[in-house]
N, C-alpha and C positions, 0 to 999 in steps of 0.2 A: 051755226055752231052748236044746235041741239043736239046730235050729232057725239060731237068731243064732249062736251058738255056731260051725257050722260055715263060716255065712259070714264068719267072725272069723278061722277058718283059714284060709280061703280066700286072703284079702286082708291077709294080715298086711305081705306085701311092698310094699303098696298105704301103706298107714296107716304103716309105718314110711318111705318114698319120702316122705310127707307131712311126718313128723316131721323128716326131716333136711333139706328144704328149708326149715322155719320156723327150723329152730336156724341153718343157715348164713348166715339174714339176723341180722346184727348190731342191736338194740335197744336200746343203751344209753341212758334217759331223764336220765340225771345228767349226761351229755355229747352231750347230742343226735346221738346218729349213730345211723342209719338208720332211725329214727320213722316217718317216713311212707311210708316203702318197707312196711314192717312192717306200718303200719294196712291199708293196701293189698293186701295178701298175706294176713293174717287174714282180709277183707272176701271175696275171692276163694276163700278155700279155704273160708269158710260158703255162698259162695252156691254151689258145686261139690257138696255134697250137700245141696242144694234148698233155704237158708236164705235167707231172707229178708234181705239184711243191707246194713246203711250207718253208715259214717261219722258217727258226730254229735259237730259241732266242740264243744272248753270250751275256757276261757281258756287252755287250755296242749295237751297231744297229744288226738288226738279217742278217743271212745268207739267203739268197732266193736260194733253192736247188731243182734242177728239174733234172726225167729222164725220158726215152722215150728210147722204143727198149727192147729186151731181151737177145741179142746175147750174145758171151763170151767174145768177145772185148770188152775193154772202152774206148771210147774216152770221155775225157773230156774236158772243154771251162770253163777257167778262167776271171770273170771278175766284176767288181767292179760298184755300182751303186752310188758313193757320187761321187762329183765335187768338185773344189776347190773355193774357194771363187771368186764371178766375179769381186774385184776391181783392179784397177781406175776406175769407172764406166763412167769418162768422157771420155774415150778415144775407149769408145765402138761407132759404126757406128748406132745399131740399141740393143733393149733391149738384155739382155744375156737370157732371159729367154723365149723372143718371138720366136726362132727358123725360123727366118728369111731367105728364100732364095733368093739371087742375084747371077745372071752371074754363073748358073750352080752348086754354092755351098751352104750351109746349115750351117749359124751362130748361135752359142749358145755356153753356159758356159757347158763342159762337151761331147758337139759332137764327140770329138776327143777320150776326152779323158776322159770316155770309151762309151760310149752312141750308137755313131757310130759302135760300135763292139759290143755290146750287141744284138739290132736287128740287125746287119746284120748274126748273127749266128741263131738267130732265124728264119729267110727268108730263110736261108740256109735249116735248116729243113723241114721250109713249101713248099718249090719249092721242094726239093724231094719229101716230100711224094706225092704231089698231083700231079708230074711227075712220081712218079713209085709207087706209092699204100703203101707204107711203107717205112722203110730205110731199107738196107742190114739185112739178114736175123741176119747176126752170128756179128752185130753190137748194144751195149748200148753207150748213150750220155748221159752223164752229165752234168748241169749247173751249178759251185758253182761262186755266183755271191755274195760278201760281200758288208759292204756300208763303211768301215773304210781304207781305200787305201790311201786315199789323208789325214790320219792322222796316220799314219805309222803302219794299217794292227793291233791294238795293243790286238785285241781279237782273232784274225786266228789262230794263235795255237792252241787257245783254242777249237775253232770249230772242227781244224782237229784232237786231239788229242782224243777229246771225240768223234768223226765220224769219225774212219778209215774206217770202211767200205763205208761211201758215198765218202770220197777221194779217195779208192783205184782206179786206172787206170790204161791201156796201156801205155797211151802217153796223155798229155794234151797241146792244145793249149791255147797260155797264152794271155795277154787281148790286146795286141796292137802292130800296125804295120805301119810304114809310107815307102812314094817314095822319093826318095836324090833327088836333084833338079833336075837332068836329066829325073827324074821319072821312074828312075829302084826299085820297089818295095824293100824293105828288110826284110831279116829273122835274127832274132836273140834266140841266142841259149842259151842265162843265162844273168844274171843281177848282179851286183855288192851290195855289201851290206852295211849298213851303220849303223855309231854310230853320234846320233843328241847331241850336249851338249850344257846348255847356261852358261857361266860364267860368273861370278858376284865379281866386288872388290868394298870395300866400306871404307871410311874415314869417316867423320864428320856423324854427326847424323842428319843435317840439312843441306841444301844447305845455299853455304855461299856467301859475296859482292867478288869478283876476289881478293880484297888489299890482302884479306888471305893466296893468295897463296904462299906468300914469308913465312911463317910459316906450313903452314896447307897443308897436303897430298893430292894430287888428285888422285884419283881413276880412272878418264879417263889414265892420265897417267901409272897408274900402271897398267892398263887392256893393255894398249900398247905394255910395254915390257914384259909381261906377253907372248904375242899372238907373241912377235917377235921371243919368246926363241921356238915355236913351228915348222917354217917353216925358211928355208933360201930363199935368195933374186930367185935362181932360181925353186922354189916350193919344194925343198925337205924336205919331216918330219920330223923334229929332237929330236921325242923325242923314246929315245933308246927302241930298238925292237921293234920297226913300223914293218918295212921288215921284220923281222924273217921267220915268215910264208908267205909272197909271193912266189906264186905257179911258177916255171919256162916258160916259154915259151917252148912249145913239136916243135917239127919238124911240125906237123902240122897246129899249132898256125901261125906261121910263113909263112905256105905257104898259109894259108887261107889271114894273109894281103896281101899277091903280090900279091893272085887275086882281092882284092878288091878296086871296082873303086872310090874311096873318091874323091867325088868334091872338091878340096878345092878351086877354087878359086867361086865357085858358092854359098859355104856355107859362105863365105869372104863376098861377094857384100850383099848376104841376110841378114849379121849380120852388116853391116857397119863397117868393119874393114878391116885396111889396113896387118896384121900378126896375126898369132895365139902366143899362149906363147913360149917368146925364139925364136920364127921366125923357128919353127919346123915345117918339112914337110918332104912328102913323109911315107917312114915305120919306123921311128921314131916318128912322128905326130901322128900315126896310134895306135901303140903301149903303146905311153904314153896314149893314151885320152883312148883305152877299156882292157888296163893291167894292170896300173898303179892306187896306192890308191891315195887322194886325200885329203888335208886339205884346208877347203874353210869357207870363213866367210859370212853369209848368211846377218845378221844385227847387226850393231853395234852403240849404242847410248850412251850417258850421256848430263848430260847438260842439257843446252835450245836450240832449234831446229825449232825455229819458225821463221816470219818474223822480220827484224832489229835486233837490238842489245839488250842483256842484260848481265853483266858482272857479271860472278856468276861462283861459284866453287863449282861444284855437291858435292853430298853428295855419290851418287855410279853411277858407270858405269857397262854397260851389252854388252855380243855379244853371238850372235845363230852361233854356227859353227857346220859344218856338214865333217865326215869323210866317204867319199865314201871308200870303202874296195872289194878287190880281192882275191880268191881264195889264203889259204886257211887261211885266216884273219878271227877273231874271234873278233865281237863288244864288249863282255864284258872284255874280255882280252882287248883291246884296248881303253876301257873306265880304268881299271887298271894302264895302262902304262898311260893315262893325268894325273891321278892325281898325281901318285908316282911322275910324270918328274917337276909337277908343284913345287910339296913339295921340291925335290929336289934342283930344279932352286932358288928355295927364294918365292918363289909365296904359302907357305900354306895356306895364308891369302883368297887368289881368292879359291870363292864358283865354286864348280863343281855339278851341275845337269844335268845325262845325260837320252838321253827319243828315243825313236823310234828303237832300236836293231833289225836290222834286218841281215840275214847270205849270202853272196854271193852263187850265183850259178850257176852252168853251167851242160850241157848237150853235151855229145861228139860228136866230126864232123861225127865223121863216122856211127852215129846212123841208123838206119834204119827211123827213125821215121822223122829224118829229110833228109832221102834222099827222103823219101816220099811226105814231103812236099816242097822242092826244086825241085822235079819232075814236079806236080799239078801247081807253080807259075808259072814255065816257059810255061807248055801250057796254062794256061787260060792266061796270061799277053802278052805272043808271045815274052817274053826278057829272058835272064838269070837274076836272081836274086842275090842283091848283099847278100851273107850271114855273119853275126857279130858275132862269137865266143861266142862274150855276148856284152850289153848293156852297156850304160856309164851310163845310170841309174838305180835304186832301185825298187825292188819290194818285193815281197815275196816270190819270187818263189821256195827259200829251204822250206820254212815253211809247201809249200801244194805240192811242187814234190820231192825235190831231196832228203829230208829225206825218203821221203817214197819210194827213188829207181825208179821216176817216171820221164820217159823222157819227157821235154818239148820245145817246138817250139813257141815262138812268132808273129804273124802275125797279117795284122788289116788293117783299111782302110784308116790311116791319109796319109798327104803327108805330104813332106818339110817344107811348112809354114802352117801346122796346129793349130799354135800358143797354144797349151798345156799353159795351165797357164797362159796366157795373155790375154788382150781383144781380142774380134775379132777372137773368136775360132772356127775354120771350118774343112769341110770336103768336096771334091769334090762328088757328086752325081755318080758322072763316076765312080770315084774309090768305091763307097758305091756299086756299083750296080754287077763290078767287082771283088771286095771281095764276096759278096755274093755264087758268082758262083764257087770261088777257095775255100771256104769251102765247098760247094756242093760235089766237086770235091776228097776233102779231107775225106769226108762222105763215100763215093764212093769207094779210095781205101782201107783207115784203115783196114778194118778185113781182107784181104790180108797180111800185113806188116808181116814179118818175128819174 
């Protein structure tokens, strides 16, 4: 790999020029601004190191699909060109869109998360070829790069459904990867799936003066005990056959947490907290945060909500909750069971809309595909790699692999405090520069893999 390697050094200036012109185009899909400038701009910079690449419309932003190679392998590279919204915009250091670099790392809304992994898979290709003339003979690479991710994936079926054939793959690595605060790299093997709902109670037709309340229903309140019949004090879901389908824990499961090095007290200092939930640690800690489903209230308002006082008794109250799900949980079944447990409880009244259904998934420890690329981490990084069963968070990764029998590995170039979704979104240049070479590397061995 000395080889790639040096023409990695070579062109760092190259690949990082590439990386701050995709961050400076704005992506945001939850507000449409700059979508299609973006599809456009991704589509260009694959066919700029010989990809094959276009455009393919869905009911909402298009899919940007590229290949390159001809072999009988596939590897494929999952990954996403929308960003999420950059506010607070006060609490940013320098613009989210200027792609800013200070003290070795590279600020922007979306660097992390996915941006930085988008060209560094791209760099990946171009350091091979112009290190060996081609890529592996009996090797094809595919890029499905969508722009709907950070608005929950909601036409991707649609793409993979109507293009089995540009899905089909080997093995696909999926769009992101970070280092624990130690900076042991992580691999993860599946993601959890989710059902997003927002509930709505509502009383009077008008907001009213507070005096009312001693006659008149409030709907903040009824949204309370509503949301308290769902969860008990120490996080368990209460509304029947949650658990049903929770997949067990294998013998495996279990020995992949004892080897896994979990900071906690480094993940503790970086979040400002003095315990996690319950004051859980060790392989219980471990266990609840990437086995365990989850009911969590994302926003909840009624009322007035501004500065000082105003005495007034809303007319409806609302809350965005989000059900993370595991293996072998079903979001529309579990959009089923809120509503039946609402009616049930007394709550028929509380509006249920629920939106973003996506399916947990996982890929087996003992895959080839991932011992392949738990191989490649350890020599390009020189550490062992900490490996995650699966994710604590969401993606789609049933939608574009595991339906379709497609093993997938997760990898990417964020660290610890990539800050994903907040101001101040970064990415170390060291680690951009080092990814590069571990997909190289990956390049390399694939059409090997058993």
């Amino acid at each position: 790999m000395q080889d790639i390697q040096q023409v990695i050094e070579e062109r760092k200036q190259v690949y990082v020029d590439w990386l701050v012109r995709l961050c400076q185009q704005p992506s945001i899909a939850a507000q449409n601004v700059g979508m299609v400038e973006t599809a456009e701009l991704v589509e260009e910079l694959l066919r700029g190191v010989g990809i094959e690449a276009r455009r393919i419309p869905t009911s909402g932003f298009p899919v940007v699909y590229g290949a390159v190679g001809a072999g009988e392998k596939t590897l494929a590279f999952y990954n996403h060109y929308d960003v999420q919204p950059p506010e607070p915009l006060e609490e940013w250091l320098s613009d989210p869109f200027a792609a800013e670099i200070r003290d070795g790392a590279l600020y922007a809304r979306g660097v992390a998360d996915n941006k930085g992994n988008i060209v560094a898979r791209l760099a990946a290709v171009d350091a091979y070829v112009r290190a060996r003339g081609r890529l592996p003979e009996q090797l094809k690479v595919k890029f499905i790069i969508e722009g709907e991710e950070e608005i929950g994936s909601i036409h991707l079926d649609e793409f993979a459904q109507a293009n089995r054939d540009l899905v089909q793959a080997d093995g696909c690595i999926w769009e992101a990867g970070y280092a624990d605060p130690q900076g042991r790299r992580q691999i993860y093997l599946g993601a959890k799936g989710i059902l997003y709902a927002e509930l709505t109670a509502r009383a009077a037709n008008v907001d009213l003066h507070s005096s009312w309340a001693t006659i008149v229903p409030n709907p903040a309140w009824r949204l309370l005990h509503a949301l308290r019949s769902l969860r008990d004090a120490e996080g368990r879901v209460l509304i029947p056959g949650f658990y049903d389908r929770v997949r067990p824990l294998t013998d495996a499961d279990r020995a992949a947490l004892q080897r896994m090095p979990f900071d906690e007290e480094g993940y503790l200092q970086q979040l400002g907290l003095d315990a996690f939930n319950h004051h859980l640690t060790g392989l219980p800690l471990l266990e609840q945060h990437l086995f365990q489903p989850t009911c969590n209230i994302c926003g909840l308002w009624s009322g007035y909500t501004g500065a000082g006082s105003k005495t007034v008794l809303p007319r409806e109250a609302k809350v965005k909750l989000d059900f993370r799900l595991v293996p072998d949980q079903d979001p529309g079944e579990i959009a089923d069971l809120l509503v039946e447990h609402l009616e049930r409880e007394g709550f028929g009244d509380v509006e249920v809309v629920t939106m973003e259904p996506e399916h947990p998934a996982r890929t087996p420890l003992d895959h080839p595909f991932v011992d392949l690329v738990v191989e490649t981490s350890r020599e390009v990084y020189g550490q062992e790699p900490v490996v995650y069963p699966t994710m604590a968070g969401t993606g789609p990764m049933y939608v574009l692999c595991q339906q379709f029998d497609i093993p997938c590995v997760s990898v990417g170039v964020g660290h610890s405090d990539s800050r994903n979704h907040a101001p101040n979104e970064n990415i170390l240049l060291e680690d951009f520069y080092q990814g590069i070479l571990h997909l190289a590397a990956i390049l390399e061995r694939f059409p090997a893999m058993d």
